[in-house]
N, C-alpha and C positions, 0 to 999 in steps of 0.2 A: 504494500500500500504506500501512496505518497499523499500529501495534501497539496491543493491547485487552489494556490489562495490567492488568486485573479479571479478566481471562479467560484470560491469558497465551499468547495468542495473534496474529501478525501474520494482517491482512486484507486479500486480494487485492480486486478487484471487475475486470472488461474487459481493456482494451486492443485491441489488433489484431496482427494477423497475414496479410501480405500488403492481401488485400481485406476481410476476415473481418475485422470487430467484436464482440467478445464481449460478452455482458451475464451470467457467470454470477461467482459468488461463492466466493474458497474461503478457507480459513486451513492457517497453516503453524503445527505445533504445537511445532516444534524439533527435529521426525522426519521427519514426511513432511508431506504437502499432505491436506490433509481436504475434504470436498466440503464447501459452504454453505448456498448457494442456488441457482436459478438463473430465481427472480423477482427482481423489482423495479423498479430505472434501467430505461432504454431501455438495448440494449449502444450501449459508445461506446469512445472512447480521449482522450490528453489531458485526463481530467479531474484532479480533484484529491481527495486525502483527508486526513483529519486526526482522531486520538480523542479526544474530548471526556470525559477522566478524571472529570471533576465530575459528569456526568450517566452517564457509563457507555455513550456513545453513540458508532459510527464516522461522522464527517460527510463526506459526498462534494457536490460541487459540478460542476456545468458538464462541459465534454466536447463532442465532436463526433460525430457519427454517421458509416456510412462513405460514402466519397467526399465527407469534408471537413467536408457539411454536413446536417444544420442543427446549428446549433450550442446547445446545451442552457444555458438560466441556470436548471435547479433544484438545490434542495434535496433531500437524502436523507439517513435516519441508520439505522445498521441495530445493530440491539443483541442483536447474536448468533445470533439467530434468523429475525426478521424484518424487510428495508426499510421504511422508513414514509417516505412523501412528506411532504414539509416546503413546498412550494407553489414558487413562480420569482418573487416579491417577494425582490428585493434588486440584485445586480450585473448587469447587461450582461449577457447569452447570452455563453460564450466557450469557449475553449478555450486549452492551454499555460500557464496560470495556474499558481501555486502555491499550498499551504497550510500551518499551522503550528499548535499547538494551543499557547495560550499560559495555563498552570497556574497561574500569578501571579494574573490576572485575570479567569481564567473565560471565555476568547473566544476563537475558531477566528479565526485571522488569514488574510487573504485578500491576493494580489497580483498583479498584472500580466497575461498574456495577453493575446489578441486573438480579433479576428472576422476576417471577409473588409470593413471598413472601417476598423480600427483597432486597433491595440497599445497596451492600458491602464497605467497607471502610478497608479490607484484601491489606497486601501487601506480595504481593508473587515475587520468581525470581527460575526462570527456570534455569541449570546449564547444561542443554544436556543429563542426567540422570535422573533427576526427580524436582519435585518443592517442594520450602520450603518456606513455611508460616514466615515472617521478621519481621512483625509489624500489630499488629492491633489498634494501635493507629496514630496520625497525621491528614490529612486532613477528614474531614467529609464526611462520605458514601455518596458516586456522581454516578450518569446516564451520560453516554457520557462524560466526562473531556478530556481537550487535553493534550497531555504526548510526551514529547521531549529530548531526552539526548545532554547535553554540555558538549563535548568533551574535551572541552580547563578545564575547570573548574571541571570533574567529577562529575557531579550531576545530576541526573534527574529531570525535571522541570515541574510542572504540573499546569492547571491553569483551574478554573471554573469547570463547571460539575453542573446536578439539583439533585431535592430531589427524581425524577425520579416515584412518584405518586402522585394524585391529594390532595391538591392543590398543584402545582407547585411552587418549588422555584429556582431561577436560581442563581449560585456562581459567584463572581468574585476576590478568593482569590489563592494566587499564592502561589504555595508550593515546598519546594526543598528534594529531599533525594539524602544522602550520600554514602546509601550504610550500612548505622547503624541506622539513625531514618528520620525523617521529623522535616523541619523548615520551619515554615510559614515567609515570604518574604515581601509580599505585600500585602495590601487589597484595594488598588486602581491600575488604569490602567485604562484598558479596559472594557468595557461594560462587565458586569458579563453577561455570556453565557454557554450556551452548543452546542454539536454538532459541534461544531469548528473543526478547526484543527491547531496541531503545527510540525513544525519540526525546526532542528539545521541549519543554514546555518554557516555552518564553514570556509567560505571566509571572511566570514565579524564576523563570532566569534558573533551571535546572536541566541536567539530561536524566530521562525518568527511563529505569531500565525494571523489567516486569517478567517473572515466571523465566523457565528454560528447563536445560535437560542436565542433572547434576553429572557426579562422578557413577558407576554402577549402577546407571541404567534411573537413577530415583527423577521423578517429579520434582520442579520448586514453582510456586506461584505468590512467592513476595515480591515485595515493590520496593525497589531501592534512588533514591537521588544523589547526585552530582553538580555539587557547586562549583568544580571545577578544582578545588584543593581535598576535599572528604566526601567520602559517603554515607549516609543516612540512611535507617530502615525507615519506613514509611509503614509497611504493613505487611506484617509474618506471614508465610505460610498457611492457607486456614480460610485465611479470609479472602472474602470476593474478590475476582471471577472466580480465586479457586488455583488448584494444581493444572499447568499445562505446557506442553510444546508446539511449535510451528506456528506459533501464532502472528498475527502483522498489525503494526499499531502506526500511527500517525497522530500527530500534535493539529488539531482544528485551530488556528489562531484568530480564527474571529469570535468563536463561541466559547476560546479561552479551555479547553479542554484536550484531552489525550482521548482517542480514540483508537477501542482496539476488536478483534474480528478474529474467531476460527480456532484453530487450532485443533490439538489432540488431548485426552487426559486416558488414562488407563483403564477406567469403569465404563465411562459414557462414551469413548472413540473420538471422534470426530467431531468437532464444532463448530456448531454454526451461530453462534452469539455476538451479540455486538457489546460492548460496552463503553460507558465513559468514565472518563473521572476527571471531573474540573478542578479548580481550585478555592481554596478553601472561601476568596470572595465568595463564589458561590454561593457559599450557606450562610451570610450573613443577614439574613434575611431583617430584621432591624436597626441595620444600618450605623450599628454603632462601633463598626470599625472591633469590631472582636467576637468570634464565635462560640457561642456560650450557652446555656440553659433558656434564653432572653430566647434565642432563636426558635429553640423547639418551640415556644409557647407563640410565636409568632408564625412559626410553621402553621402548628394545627389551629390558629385563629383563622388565617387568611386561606388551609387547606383544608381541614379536616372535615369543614359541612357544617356545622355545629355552630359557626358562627358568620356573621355578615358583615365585616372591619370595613371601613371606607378604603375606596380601591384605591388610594393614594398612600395608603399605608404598608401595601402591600408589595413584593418584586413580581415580577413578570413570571407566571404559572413555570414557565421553560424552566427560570431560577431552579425550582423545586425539584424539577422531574429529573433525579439522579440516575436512577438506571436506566432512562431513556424508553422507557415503555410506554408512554406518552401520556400513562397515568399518576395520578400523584396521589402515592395511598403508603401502607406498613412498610414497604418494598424502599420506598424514599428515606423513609425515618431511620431503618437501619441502618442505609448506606451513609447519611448523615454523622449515625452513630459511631461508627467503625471507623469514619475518615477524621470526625472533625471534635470530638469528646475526649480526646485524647488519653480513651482507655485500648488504643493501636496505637 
């Protein structure tokens, strides 16, 4: 997924499901899911996205098709309406790579993945013309790493990723490029993982990195942030969405929220869930510049049914509607509770 915030819209494209490779296209408008397309790419999974704000373009790279192979090294950019092939001059065919769109300097940053011969550790950056090989030095060849641009800071942020063949080894080391090399940052944090995902939320000036695939095969579905020197748990294992892998998230920066989509969990398989998690503005529902008990009772005044508050006293129903079900009822209050009570 990327977010097409000319358009204000996050963009799905594939994935899989079981055997099933998708190749069709949709966008999520901060309600529902919209249809796209469902020309273009070959369907595949494991590829990568990223929006290119300067040209107004979504760039997708690489991917696998199903049962593994063959594995895809083209170009796409789709700009709203229609894919347009971009040609397979530049990286390696791959797949489990990452990407990042880097707004300082005008260039889709590209990382890591592999084939059935190798797990890359190439940094490449897409400029709308063609791709140019930046660095092949820095963080160690990684399967799945999660990759995030910080806008406030200029740097691309990248974090875990595996050895991506048997015996498995899973990263938990955090890396930053400038745009001229990579700086290793951290080697603590979060459960070294793969399969994760991060993105920027630039309300709160954070890269929010969520769930992935631990060491021995385990689940993790906490939330962790990046201010750029530490990271912070946000919320343990346990809590909502829950345990998962494969999943795709994007940062919505007009409705100030992280938006995330799909994945896998061990019980239930396959998903098909959307969710958000905005920022803690969000729940300030009376305005007093601090999230508190005040809220809740401002909640269920202006939500609950049970009372009639003059509508100037109240935020905008959307405010409310935390898990995005477009309803505002027990389902809000919790997520409320879990994010903003500070018993998480």
């Amino acid at each position: 997924m990327a977010y097409d915030s000319a358009r204000n819209r996050v963009v799905l494209f594939g994935g899989q499901r079981t055997i099933d490779v998708f190749g069709d296209t949709r966008e999520w408008d901060g309600w529902e899911w919209l249809w796209g397309a469902d020309t273009g790419p070959n369907p595949r999974a494991h590829h990568a996205m990223a929006y290119d704000s300067r040209r107004g373009v979504t760039v997708l790279f690489g991917g696998q098709s199903a049962g593994g192979s063959p594995w895809y090294g083209d170009t796409w950019e789709w700009d709203g309406t229609t894919w347009i092939s971009r040609g397979a001059d530049g990286p390696v065919a791959r797949a489990g790579h990452a990407m990042a769109y880097d707004v300082a300097r005008g260039a889709t940053v590209l990382f890591g993945g592999g084939n059935y011969s190798s797990v890359f550790r190439e940094t490449w950056e897409w400029n709308g013309e063609l791709w140019v090989l930046r660095a092949l030095d820095g963080p160690r060849g990684v399967h799945k790493p999660a990759l995030a641009y910080d806008t406030a800071r200029n740097v691309v942020v990248l974090f875990g990723g595996s050895s991506g063949e048997p015996p498995f080894q899973i990263y938990g080391e955090t890396w930053e490029w400038n745009g001229v090399s990579w700086a290793l940052r951290a080697t603590s944090g979060p459960t070294p993982r793969s399969w994760g995902s991060m993105t920027y939320d630039s309300a709160r000036g954070v890269t929010v990195l969520y769930a992935g695939w631990a060491y021995s095969g385990s689940l993790l579905g906490n939330t962790w942030d990046w201010d750029g020197e530490n990271w912070t748990l946000r919320l343990p294992n346990g809590a909502p969405p829950g345990l998962r892998v494969g999943h795709a998230m994007a940062f919505d920066s007009e409705r100030d929220e992280a938006v995330m989509f799909g994945g896998w969990e061990t019980n239930s398989g396959y998903l098909g869930d959307t969710w958000l998690r905005g920022t803690p503005e969000r729940a300030n529902f009376d305005f007093d510049c601090d999230v508190d008990l005040a809220d809740f009772t401002t909640f269920q005044l202006c939500f609950g049914g049970s009372n009639n508050p003059p509508a100037s006293t109240c935020p905008p129903a959307v405010n409310a509607d935390l898990d995005g079900d477009h309803d505002v009822d027990l389902g809000d209050f919790l997520i409320f509770q879990q994010n903003f009570t500070g018993s998480r």
